[in-house]
C-alpha positions in Angstrom: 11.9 19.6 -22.7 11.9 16.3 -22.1 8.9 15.4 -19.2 9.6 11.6 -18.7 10.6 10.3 -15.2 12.8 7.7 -14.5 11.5 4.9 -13.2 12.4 1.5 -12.2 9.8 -1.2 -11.7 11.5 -3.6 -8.6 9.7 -7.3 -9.3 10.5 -10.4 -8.8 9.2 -14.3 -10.0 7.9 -14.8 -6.6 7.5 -13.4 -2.8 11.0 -14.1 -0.6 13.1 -13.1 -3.6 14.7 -10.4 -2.1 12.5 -7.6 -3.9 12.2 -5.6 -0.2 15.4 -5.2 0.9 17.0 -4.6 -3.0 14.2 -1.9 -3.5 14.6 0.0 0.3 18.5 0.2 -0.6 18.1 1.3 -4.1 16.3 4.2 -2.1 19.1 4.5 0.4 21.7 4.1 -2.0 20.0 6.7 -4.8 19.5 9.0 -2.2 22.6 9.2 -0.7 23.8 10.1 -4.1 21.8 13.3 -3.8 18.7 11.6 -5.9 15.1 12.6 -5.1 13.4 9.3 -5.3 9.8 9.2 -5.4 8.7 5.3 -3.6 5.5 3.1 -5.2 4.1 0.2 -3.7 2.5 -2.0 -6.3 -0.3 -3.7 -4.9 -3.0 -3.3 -1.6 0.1 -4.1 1.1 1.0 -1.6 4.0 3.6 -2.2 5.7 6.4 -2.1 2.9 5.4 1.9 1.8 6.3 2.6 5.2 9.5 1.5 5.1 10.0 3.2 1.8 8.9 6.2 3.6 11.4 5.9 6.5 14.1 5.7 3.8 13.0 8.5 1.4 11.1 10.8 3.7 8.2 10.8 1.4 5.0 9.4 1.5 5.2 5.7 -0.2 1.8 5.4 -2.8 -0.1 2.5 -3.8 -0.6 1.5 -7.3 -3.3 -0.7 -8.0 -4.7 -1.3 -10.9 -7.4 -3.9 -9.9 -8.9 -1.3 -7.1 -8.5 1.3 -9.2 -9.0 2.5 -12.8 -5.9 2.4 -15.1 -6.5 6.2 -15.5 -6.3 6.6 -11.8 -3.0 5.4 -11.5 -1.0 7.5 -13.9 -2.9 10.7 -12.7 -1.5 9.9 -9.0 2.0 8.3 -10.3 2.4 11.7 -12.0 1.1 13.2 -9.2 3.0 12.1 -6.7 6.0 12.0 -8.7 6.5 15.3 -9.4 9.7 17.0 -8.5 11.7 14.0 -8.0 14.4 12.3 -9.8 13.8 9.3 -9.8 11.0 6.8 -9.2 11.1 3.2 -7.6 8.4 0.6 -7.9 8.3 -2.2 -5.2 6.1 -4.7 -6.6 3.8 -7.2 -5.4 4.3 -11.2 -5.3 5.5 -12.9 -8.5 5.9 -10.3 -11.6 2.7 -11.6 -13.2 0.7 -12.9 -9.9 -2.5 -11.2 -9.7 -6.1 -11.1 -9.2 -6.6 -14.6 -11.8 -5.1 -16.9 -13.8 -6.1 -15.8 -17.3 -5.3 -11.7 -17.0 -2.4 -9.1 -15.5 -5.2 -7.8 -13.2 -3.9 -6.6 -9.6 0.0 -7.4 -10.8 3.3 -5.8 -10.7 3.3 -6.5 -14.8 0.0 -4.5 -14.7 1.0 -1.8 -13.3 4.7 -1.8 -15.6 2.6 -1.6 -18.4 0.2 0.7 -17.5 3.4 3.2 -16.5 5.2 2.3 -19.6 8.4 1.5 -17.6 11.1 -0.8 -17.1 10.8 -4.2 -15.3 14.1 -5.3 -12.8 13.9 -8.8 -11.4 15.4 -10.2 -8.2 15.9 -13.5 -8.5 17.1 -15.2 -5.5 20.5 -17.4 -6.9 20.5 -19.9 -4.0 20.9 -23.2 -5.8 20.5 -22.2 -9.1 23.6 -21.7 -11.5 22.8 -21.5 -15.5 19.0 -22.0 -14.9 18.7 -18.9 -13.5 19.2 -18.0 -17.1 16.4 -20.2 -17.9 14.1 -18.5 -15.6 15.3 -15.0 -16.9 14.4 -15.7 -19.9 10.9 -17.2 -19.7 10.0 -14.3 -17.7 11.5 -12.1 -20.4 9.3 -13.6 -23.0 6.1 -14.2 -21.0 4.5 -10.2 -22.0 6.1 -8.1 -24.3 4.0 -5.4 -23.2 6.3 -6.0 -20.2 9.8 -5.0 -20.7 12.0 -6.8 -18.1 15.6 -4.5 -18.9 17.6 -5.9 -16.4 18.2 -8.6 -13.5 20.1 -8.7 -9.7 20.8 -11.8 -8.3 20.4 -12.2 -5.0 21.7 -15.0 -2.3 24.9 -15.5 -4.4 27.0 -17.8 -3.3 30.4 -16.8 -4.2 32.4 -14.9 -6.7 32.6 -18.1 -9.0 28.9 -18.3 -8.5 28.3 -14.7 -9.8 30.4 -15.3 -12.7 28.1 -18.6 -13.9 25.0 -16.2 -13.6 26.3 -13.9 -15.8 27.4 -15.2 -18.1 24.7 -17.7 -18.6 22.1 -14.7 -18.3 24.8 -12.8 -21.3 24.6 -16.0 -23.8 20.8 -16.8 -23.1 18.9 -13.3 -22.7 21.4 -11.3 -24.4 18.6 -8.2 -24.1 18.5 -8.2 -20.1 21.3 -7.0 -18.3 22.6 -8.4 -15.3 22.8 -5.6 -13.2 24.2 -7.5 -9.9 24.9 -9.7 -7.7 24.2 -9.3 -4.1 26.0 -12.2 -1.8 24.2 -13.6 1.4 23.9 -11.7 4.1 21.4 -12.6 6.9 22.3 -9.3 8.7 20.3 -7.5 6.0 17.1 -9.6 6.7 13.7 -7.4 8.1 11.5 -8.6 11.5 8.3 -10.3 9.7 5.6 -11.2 11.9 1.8 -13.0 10.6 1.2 -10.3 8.8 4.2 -9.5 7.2 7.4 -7.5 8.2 7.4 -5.8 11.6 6.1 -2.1 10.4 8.7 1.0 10.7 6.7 3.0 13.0 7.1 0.0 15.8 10.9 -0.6 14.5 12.6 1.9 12.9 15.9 0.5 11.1 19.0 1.7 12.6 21.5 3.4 11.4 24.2 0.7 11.4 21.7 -1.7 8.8 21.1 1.3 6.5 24.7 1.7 6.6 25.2 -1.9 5.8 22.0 -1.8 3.1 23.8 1.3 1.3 27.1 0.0 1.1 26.2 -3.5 -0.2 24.1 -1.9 -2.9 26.9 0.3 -4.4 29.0 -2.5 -3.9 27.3 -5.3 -6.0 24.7 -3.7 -8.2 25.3 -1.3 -11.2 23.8 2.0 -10.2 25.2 3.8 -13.0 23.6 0.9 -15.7 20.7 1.1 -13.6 20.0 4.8 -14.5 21.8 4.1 -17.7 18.8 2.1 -19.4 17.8 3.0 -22.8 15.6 6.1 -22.7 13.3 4.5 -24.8 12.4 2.2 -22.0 11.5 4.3 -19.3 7.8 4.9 -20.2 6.1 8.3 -21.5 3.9 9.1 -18.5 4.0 12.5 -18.2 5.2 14.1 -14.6 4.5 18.2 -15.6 0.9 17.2 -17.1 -1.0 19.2 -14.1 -4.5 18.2 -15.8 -3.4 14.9 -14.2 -3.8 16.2 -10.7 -7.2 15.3 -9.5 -9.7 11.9 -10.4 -12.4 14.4 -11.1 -14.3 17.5 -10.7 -15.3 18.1 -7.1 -17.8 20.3 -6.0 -16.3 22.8 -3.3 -17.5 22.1 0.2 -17.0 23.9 3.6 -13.7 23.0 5.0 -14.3 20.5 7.6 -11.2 19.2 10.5 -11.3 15.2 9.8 -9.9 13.1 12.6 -7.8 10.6 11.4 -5.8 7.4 13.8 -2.2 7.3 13.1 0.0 5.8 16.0 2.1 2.8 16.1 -1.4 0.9 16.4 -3.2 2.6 13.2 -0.9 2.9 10.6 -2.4 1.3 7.4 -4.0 3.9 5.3 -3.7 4.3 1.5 -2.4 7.8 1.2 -4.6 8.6 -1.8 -7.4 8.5 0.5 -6.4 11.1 2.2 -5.4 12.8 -0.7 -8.9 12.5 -2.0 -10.3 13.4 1.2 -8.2 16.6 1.3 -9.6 17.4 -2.0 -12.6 17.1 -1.5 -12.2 20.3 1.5 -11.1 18.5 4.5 -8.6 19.7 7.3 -7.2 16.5 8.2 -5.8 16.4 12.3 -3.8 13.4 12.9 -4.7 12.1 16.9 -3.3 8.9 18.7 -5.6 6.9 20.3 -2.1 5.5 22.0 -1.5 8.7 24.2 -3.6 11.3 23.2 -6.7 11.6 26.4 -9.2 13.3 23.6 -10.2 14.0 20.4 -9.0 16.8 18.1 -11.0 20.1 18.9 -13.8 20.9 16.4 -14.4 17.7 14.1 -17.1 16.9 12.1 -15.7 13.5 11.4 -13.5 10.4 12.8 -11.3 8.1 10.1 -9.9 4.9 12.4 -7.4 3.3 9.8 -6.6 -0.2 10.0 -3.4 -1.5 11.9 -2.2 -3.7 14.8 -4.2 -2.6 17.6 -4.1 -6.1 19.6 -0.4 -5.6 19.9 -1.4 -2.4 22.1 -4.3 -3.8 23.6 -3.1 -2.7 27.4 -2.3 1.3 26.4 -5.6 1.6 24.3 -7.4 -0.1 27.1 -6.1 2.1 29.7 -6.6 5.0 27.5 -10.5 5.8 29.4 -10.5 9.3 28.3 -10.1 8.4 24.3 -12.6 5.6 24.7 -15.1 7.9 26.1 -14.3 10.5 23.6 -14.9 8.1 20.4 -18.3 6.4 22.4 -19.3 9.9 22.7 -18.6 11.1 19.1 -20.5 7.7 17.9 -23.1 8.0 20.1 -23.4 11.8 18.8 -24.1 10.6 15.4 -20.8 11.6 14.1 -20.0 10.3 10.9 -17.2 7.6 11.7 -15.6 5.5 9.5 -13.7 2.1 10.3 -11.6 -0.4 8.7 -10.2 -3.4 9.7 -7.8 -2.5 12.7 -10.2 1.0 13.6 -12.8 -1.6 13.7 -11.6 -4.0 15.9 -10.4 -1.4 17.8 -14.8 0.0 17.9 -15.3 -3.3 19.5 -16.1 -4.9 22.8 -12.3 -5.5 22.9 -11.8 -2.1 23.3 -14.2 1.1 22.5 -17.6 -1.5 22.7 -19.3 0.2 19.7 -20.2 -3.2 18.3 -21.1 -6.0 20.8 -18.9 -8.8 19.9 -15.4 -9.7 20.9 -12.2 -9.9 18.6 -9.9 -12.8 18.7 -6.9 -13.7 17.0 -6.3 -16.9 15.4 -2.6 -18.9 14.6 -3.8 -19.2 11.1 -4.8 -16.1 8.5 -8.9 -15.8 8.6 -9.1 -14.1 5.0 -6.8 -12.7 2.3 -8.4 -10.9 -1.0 -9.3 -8.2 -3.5 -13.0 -7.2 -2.8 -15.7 -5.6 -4.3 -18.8 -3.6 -2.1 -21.6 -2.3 -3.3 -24.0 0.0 -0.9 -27.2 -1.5 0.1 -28.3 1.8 1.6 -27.2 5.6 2.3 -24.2 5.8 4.4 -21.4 8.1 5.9 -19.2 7.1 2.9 -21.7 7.2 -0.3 -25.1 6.6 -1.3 -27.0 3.8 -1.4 -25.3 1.8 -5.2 -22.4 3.1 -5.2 -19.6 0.2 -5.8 -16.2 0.7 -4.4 -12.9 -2.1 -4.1 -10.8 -3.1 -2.0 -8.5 -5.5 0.0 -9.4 -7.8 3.4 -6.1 -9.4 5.0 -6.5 -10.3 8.8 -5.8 -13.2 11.6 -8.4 -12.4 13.1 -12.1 -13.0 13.4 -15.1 -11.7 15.9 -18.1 -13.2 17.4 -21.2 -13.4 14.7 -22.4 -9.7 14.6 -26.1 -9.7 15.8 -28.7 -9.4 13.3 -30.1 -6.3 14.6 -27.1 -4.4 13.5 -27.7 -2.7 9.8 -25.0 -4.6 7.2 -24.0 -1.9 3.9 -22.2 -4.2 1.7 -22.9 -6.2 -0.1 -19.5 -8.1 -1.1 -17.9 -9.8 -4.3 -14.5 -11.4 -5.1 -14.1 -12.2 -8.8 -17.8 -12.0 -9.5 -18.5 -14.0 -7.0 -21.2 -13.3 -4.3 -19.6 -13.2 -0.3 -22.8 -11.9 1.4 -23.1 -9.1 2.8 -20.9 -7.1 5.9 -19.8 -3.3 6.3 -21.8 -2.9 9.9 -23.5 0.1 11.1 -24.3 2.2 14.2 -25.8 5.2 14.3 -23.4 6.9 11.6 -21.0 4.9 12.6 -19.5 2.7 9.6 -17.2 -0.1 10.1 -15.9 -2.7 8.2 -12.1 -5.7 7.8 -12.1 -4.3 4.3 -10.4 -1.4 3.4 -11.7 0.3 0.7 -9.4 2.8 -2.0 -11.1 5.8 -2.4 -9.5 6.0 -5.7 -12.2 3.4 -7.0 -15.0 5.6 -5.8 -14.0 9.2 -5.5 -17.3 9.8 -4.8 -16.8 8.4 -1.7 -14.3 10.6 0.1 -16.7 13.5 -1.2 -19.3 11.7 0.8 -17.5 11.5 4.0 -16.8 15.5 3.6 -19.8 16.5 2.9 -21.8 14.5 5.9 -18.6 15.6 7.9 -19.8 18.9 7.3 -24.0 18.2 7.4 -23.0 17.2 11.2 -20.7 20.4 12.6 -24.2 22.5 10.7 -26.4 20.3 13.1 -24.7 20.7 16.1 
């Protein structure tokens, strides 16, 4: 029997090519043909999985293979892939854009080659005719570890237009099909805001534009060639290999209940770290710090994911009895941990865990991969243990007083950023949010001093 999935990789030679919206109504459209299609984000970004999840109905997963080892990312691709038809790949930036200049680290082309699968670029047509074919081709040739099967043009001008494309891409790069060509459409655009496209939770796409999205896709672009390409190209990673199912042997623990934000205002979470948290024996209870006046009943442990929570700033304000319930939990000792928007959201802005104030700026305050290393025992891992990750915000607090503990010590490329990753109490917080799946260790951590606390108390 044959194991191999089908999967399309979604890329594109740079951001703004159309890669989004081509991979959210390949979903719509492969689904609506009765296709179970598992959704992939390439990369460390947020927002675009939950879109794919709004359109599949499953959980969209990160692939990363700068955060996280090559072997981690085929377990949880075969993991998560399981029982589907079909999986689609959004990637990240530019097909080979990455974490340097000299190595695939961190890039779509990374993560093609470490699934073994097919490559499908978007390249947006608008003023280009036969050096689109140009372009094809270069990328074509680039890796030949990377197999880039097919193309869709996007932004075509006209049916004249379409027909220059193609036949320039059919003499040029004979071995890449030209799978379609979408024309312009600004009705099929997606809100964006500073940090990129307005997330689904806040604005869930109607009806009428996945109607639109669907029909223009099985209008312009080749499904059947799609699922059509060469058998030989769509990889050999395994999706019935169940030895692939966890990162490594865990230790069984006492369930523990885990209180983790998701609202409209804590929404970006990698969903192999709560995979990895469920693993490693915790009940996970979902709470809003939006509307809910209290914690969940029972917990040995609080998770505040990252998000927007200055566009909410008035409801979490005015929320007294969830500030008081997280103060209280903190002040407890509970083992809390905090990433970017859960921290903000810990400070004098809101919950006044930390004593500075968060503001936000017109310009972005940091972008990039990061690596932290433990400077001492922590809710999360003991003292050495090394752990990666991605910091993206706009903005920036007041200088953190010295008397508060820093945990990381922080590295981009090798080199040295000082040190951050605050503490109070057992309270950890931190603008960088780490993937488990580079430390497992670390979700076992958070269980197990989850657990040491409900003994205590």
């Amino acid at each position: 029997m044959d194991n191999t999935l089908r999967t399309l990789v979604i890329a594109a030679p740079m951001s703004g090519s159309g890669k989004t919206m081509v991979t959210l109504g390949l979903m719509e459209a492969f689904g609506r043909k009765g296709l179970a299609v598992a959704p992939f984000k390439v990369g460390p970004d947020f927002i675009d999985p939950g879109w794919h999840r709004l359109v599949t109905g499953r959980p969209s997963i990160n692939l990363d293979g700068w955060m996280c080892p090559e072997g981690f990312v085929r377990d949880t691709f075969a993991l998560h892939a399981r029982g589907c038809d079909l999986a689609v790949v959004e990637g990240v930036m530019g097909l080979f854009d990455g974490m340097d200049a000299d190595s695939d680290a961190g890039s779509t082309a990374q993560v093609a080659r470490i699934l073994d699968a097919p490559v499908i670029l978007v390249v947006d047509a608008k003023s280009q005719a036969r050096s689109a074919a140009a372009l094809v081709r270069g990328f074509a040739g680039f890796d030949r570890q990377v197999r880039v099967a097919g193309v869709i043009f996007n932004n075509v001008g006209s049916d004249n237009h379409a027909r220059v494309l193609r036949e320039s891409v059919e003499g040029a790069v004979p071995e890449v099909r030209v799978l379609g060509c979408i024309p312009r459409d600004q009705q099929l655009s997606i809100p964006s805001r500073h940090l990129g496209l307005v997330t689904a939770e806040e604005n869930p796409l109607p009806d009428d534009f996945r109607d639109r999205l669907a029909a223009t896709i099985r209008e312009h672009i080749d499904l059947e060639g799609l699922l059509s390409v060469p058998q030989s190209l769509w990889g050999q990673v395994s999706i019935f290999d169940t030895g692939l199912v966890k990162c490594r042997d865990l230790t069984p623990l006492p369930e523990v209940r885990i209180a983790v934000a998701r609202d409209e205002a804590f929404c970006f979470v990698y969903e192999d770290n709560l995979r990895l948290l469920r693993e490693a024996g915790a009940e996970l209870v979902e709470f809003s710090p939006l509307r809910d006046g209290c914690l969940p009943a029972g917990i040995g442990g609080i998770y505040l994911p990252g998000g927007y929570p200055e566009l909410f700033t008035e409801a979490l304000t005015g929320n007294r009895g969830m500030i008081g319930a997280v103060r209280s939990a903190v002040e407890a000792d509970m083992p809390v941990y905090a990433e970017c928007g859960g921290f903000i959201y810990l400070t004098e802005n809101f919950v006044g865990v930390f004593p500075v104030a968060t503001r936000m700026l017109q310009r972005r305050k940091a972008l990039g991969y990061r690596e932290v290393e433990l400077t001492a025992d922590s809710p999360i891992g003991p003292k050495g243990a090394v752990a990666r990750g991605h910091e993206f915000h706009y903005s920036e607090m007041d200088e953190m007083p010295g008397s508060v503990e820093r945990l990381y010590r922080v590295r981009r490329n090798g080199s040295d950023l000082g040190t951050e990753g605050y503490r109070y109490r057992n309270c950890l917080a931190s603008y960088i949010h780490l993937h488990f799946g580079s430390c497992p260790e670390m979700a076992e951590s958070f269980v197990s001093n989850s657990v040491r606390f409900n003994l205590n108390t």
